[in-house]
C-alpha positions as CSV (number, residue, x, y, z in Angstrom):
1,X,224.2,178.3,-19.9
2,X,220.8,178.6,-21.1
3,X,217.9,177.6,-18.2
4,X,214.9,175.8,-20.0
5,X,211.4,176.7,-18.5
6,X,209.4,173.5,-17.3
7,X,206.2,173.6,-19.6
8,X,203.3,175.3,-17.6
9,X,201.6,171.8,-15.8
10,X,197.4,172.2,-15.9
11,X,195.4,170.9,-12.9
12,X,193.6,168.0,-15.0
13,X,197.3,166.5,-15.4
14,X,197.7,166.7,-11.3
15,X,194.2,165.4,-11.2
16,X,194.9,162.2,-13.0
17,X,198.2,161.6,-11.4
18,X,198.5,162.3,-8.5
19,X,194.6,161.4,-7.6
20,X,192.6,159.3,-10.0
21,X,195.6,157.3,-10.8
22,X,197.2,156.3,-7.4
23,X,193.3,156.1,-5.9
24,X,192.0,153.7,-8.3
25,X,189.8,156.0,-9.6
26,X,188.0,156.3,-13.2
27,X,187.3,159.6,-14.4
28,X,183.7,158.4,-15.1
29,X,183.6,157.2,-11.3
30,X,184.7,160.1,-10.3
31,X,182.5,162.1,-12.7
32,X,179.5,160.4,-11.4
33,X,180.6,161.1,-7.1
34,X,180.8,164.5,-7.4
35,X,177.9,164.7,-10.1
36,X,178.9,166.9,-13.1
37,X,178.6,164.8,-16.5
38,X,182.0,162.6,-17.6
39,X,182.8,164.8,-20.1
40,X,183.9,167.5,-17.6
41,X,186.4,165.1,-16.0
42,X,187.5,164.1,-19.3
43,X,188.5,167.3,-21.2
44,X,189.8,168.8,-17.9
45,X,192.3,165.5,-17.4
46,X,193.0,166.5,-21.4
47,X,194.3,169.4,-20.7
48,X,191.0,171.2,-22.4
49,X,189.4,172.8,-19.8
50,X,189.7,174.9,-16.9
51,X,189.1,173.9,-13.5
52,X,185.6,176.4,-12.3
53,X,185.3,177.9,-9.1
54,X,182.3,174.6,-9.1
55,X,184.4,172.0,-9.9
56,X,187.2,173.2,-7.2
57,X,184.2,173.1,-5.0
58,X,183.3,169.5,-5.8
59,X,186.5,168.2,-6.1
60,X,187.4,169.8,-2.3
61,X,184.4,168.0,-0.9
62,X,185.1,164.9,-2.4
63,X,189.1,164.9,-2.0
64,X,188.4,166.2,1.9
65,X,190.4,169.5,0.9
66,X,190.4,173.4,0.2
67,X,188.9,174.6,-3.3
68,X,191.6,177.1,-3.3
69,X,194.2,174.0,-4.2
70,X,192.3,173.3,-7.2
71,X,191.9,177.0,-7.9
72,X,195.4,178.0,-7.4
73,X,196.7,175.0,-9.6
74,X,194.5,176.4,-12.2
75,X,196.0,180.4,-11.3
76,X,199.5,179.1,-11.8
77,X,198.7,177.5,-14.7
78,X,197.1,180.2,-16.5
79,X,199.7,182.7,-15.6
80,X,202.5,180.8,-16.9
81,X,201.0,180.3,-20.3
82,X,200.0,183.7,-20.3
83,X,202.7,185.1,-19.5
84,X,204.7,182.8,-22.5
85,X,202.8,183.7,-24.8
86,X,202.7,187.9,-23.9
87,X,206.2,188.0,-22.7
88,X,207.7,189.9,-26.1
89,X,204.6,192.1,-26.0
90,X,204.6,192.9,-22.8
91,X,208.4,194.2,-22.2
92,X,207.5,196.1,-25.6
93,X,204.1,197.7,-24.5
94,X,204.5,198.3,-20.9
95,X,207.2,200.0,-18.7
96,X,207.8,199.8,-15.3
97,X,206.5,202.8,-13.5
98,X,209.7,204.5,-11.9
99,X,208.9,205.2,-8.6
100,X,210.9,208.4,-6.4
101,X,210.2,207.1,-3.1
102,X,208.4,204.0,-1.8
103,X,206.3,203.2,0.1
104,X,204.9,206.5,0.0
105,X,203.9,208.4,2.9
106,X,200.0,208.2,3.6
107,X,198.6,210.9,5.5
108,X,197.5,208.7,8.5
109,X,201.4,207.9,8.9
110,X,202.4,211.3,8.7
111,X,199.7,211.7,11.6
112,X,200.9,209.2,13.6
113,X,203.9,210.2,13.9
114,X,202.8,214.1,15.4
């Protein structure tokens, strides 16, 4: 039996359901709080744009939170739909690096231990 991948979620849907929809919120209300223009909101809550190291600032401050949720959701999402989409090309273009021993020994180690 075949496992089928979830499709990779982006932070704009998380933003709308799980924030503006449950608090009430429009994203032209929340647009003007945190003062970036409407459009922002909008086309991140599309699924059209990323979530910016400034936005995950505002959106912290405003949501009483850390900037690295909104970063991190936006991390995750970009990873998975890289990784779809390179996944063939990357088995064929890169190999794993065989490794004889690891960790290797460092030379403060091997001091530390004398």
């Amino acid at each position: 039996m075949t496992e089928k991948k979830l499709a990779p979620v982006h932070p704009g849907e998380i933003l709308l359901e799980e924030f503006l929809k449950p608090m009430g919120l429009s994203q032209n209300r929340l647009a003007l709080s945190i003062s970036v223009p409407a459009r922002r909101i909008n086309e991140i809550v599309l699924g059209k744009r990323r979530v910016t190291a400034d936005t995950a600032l505002r959106l912290a401050r405003f949501f009483d939170m850390s900037p690295q949720f909104w970063l991190g959701l936006q991390m995750d999402y970009d990873l998975d739909v890289t990784a779809d989409a390179m996944a063939v090309r990357l088995k064929q273009e890169v190999k794993p690096y065989a490794f004889a021993s690891w960790p290797p020994r460092s030379n403060v180690s091997q001091r530390l231990e004398h």
